[in-house]
DSSP file (Angstrom, degrees, kcal/mol; ACC not computed):
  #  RESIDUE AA STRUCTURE BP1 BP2  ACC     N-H-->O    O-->H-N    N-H-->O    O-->H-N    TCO  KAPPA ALPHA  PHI   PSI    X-CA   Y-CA   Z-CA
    1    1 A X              0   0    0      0, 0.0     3,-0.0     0, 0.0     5,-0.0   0.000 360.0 360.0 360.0 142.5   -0.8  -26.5   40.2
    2    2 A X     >  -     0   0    0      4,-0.0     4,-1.8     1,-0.0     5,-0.2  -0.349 360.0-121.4 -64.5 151.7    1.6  -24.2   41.9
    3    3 A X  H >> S+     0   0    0      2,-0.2     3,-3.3     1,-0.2     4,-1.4   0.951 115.6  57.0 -59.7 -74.8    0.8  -20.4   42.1
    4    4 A X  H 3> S+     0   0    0      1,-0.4     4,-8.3     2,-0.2    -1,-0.2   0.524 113.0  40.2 -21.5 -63.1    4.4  -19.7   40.2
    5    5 A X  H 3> S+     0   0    0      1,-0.3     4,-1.6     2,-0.2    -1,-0.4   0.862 114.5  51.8 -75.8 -35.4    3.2  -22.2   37.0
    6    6 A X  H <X S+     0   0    0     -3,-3.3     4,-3.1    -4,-1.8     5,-0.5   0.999 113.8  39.3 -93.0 -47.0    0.0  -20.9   37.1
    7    7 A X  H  X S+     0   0    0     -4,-1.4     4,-2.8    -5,-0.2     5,-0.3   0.983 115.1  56.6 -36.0 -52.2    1.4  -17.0   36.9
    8    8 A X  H >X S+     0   0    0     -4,-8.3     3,-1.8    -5,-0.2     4,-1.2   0.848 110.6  44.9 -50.6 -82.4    4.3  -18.2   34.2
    9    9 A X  H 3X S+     0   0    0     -4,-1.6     4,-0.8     1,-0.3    -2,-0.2   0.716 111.8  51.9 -35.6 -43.4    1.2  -19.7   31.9
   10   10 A X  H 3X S+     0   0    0     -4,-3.1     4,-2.7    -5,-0.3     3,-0.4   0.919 108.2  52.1 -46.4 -57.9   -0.5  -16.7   32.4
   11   11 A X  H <X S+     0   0    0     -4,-2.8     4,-1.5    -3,-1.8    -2,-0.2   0.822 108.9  48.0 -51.4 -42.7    2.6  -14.6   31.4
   12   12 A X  H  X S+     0   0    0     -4,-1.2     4,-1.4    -5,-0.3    -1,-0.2   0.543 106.8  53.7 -91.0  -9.8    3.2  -16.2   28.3
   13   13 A X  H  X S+     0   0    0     -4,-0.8     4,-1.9    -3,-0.4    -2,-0.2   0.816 112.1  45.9 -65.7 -41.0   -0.3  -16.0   27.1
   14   14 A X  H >X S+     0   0    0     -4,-2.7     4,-2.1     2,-0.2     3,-1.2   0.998 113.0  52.5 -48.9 -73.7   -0.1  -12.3   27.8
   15   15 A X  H 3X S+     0   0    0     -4,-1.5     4,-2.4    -5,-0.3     5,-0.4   0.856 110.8  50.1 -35.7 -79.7    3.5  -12.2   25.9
   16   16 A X  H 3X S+     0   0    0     -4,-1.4     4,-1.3     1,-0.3     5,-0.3   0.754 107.8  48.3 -21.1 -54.9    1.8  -14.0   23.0
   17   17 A X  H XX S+     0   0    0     -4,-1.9     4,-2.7    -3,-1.2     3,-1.5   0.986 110.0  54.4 -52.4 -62.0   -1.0  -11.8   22.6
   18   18 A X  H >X S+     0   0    0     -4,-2.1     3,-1.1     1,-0.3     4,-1.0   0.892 109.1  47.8 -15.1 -74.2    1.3   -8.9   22.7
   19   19 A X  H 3X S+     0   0    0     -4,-2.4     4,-0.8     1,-0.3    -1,-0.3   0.553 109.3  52.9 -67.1   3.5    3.4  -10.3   19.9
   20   20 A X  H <X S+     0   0    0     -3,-1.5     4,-3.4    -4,-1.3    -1,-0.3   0.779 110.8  47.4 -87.4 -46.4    0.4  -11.0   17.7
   21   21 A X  H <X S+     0   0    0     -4,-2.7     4,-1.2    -3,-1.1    -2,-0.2   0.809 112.8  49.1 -66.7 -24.7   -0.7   -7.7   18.0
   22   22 A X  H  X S+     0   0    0     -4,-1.0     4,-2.2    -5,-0.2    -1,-0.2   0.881 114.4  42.8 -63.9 -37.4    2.6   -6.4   17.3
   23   23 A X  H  X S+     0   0    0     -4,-0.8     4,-2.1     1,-0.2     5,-0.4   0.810 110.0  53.8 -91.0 -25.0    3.2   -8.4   14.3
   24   24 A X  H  X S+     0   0    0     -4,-3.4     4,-3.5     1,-0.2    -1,-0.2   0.984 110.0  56.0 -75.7 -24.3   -0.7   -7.8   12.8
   25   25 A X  H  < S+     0   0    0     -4,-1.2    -2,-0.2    -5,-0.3     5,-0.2   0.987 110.7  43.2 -40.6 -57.8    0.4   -3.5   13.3
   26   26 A X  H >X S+     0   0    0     -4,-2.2     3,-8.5     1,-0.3     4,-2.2   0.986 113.9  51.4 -58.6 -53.1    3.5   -4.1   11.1
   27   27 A X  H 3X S+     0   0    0     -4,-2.1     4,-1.2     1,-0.4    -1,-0.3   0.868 116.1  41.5 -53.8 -39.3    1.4   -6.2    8.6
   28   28 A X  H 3< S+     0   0    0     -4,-3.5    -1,-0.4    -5,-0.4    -2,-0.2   0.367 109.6  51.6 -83.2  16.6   -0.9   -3.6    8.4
   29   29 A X  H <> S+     0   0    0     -3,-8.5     4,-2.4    -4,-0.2     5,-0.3   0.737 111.9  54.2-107.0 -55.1    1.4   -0.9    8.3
   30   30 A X  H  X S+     0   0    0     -4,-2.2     4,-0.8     2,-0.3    -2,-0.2   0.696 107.7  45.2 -30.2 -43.5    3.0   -3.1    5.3
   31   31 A X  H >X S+     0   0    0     -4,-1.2     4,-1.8     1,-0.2     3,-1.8   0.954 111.1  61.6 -94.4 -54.2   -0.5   -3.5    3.0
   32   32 A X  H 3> S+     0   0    0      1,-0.3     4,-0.9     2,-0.3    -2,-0.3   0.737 110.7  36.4 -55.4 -42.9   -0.9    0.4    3.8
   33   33 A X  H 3X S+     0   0    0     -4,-2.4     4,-1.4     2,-0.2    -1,-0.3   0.668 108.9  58.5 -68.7 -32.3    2.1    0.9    2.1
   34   34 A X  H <X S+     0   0    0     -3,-1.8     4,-1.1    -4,-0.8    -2,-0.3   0.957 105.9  59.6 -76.3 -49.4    1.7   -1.7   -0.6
   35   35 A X  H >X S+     0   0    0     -4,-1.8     4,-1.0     2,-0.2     3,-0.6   0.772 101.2  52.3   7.8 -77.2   -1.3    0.5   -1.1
   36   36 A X  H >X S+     0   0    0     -4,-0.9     3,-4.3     1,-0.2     4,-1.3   0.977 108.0  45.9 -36.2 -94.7    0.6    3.6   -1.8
   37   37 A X  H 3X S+     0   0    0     -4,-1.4     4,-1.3     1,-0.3    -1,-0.2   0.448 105.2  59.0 -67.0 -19.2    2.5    2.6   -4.0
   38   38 A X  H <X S+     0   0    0     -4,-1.1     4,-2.0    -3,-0.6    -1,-0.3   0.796 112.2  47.5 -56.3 -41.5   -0.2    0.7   -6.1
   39   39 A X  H <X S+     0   0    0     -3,-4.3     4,-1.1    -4,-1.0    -2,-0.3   0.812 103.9  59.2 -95.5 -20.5   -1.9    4.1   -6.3
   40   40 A X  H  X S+     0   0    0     -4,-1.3     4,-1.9     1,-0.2     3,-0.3   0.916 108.0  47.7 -57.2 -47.4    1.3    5.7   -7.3
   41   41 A X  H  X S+     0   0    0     -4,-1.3     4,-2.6     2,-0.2    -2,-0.2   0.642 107.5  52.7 -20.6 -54.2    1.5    3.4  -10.4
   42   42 A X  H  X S+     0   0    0     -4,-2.0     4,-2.5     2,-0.2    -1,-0.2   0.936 105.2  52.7 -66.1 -43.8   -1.5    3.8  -11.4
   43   43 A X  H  X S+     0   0    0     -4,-1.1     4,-3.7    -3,-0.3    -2,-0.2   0.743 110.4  52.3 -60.7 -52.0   -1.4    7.7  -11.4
   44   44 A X  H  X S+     0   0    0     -4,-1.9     4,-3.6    -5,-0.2     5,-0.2   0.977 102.2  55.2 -51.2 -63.2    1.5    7.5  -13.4
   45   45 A X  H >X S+     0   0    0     -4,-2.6     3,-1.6     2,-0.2     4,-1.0   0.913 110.0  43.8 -38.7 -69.4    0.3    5.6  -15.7
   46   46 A X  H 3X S+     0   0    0     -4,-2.5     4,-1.8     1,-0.3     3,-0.3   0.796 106.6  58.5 -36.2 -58.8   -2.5    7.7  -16.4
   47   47 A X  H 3X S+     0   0    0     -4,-3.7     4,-2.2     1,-0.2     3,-0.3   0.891 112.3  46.2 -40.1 -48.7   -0.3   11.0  -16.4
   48   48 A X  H <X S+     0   0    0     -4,-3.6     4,-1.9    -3,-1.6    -2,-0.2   0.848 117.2  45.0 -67.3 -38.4    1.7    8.8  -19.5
   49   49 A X  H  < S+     0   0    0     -4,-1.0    -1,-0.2    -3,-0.3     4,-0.2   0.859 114.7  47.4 -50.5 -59.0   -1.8    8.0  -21.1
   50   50 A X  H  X S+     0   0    0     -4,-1.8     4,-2.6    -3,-0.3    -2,-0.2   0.802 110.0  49.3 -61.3 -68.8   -2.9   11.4  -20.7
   51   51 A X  H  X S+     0   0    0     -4,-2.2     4,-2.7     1,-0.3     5,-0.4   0.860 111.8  57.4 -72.4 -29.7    0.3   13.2  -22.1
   52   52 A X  H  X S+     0   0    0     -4,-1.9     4,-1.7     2,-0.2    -1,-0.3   0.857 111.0  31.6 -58.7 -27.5    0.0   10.9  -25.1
   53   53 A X  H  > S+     0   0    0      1,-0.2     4,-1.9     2,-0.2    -2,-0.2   0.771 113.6  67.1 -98.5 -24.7   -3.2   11.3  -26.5
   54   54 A X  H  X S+     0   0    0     -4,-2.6     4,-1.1     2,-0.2    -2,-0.2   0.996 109.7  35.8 -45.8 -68.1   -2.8   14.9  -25.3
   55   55 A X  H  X S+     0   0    0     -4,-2.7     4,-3.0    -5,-0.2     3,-0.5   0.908 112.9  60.1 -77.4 -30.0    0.1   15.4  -27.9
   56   56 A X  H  X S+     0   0    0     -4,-1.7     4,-1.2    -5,-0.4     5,-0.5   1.000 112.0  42.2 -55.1 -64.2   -1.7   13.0  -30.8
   57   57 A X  H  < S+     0   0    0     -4,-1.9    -1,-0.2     3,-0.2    -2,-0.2   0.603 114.9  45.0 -74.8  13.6   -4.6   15.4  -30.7
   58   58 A X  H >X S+     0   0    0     -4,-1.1     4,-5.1    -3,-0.5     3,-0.8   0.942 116.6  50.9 -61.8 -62.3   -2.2   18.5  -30.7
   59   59 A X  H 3X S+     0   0    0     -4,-3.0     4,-1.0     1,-0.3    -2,-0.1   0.609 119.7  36.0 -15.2 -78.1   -0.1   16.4  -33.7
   60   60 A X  H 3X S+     0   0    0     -4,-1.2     4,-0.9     1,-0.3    -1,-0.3   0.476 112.5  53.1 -91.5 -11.0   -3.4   15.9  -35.8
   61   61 A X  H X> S+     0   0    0     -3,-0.8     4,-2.7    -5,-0.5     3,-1.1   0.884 110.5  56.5 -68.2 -49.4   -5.4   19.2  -35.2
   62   62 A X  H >X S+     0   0    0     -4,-5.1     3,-1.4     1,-0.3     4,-1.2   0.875 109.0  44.5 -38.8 -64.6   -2.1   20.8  -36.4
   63   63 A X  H 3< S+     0   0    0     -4,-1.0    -1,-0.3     1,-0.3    -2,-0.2   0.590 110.0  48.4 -42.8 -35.2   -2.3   19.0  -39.3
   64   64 A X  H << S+     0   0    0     -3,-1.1    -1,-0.3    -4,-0.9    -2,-0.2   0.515 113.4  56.7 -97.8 -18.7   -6.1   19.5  -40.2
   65   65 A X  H << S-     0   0    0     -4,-2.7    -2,-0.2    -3,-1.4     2,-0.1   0.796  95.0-160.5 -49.8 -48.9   -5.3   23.3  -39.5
   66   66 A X     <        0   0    0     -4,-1.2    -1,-0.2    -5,-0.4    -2,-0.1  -0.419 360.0 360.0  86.7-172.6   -2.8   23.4  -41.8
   67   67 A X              0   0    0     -2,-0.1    -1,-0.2    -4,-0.1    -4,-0.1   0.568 360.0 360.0 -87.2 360.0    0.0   26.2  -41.9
């Protein structure tokens, strides 16, 4: 093999690697975000959970109080 082919084949293994390394960054930039937003969801929910049963045992202590 010629020095030239053997530098090109070299060169495009390099290139490859790169763009595998580029593309697993995004992907992992991607689940880290998918992440986030999982935990945002969740948090909400709770807060909604939270503020319900929060105002059902205002409702019914009011009630068992009396006026």
């Amino acid at each position: 093999m010629k020095l030239s082919d053997l530098t090109n084949r070299w060169w495009c293994q390099a290139w490859a690697g790169c763009q595998a390394m580029r593309r697993r960054r995004r992907e992992a930039g991607s689940v880290t975000m998918e992440n986030v937003l999982w935990a945002l969801a969740v948090i909400a929910i709770a807060a909604i959970v939270v503020a319900a049963i929060t105002t059902f045992v205002q409702n019914h202590s009011n009630e068992l109080l009396g006026p």
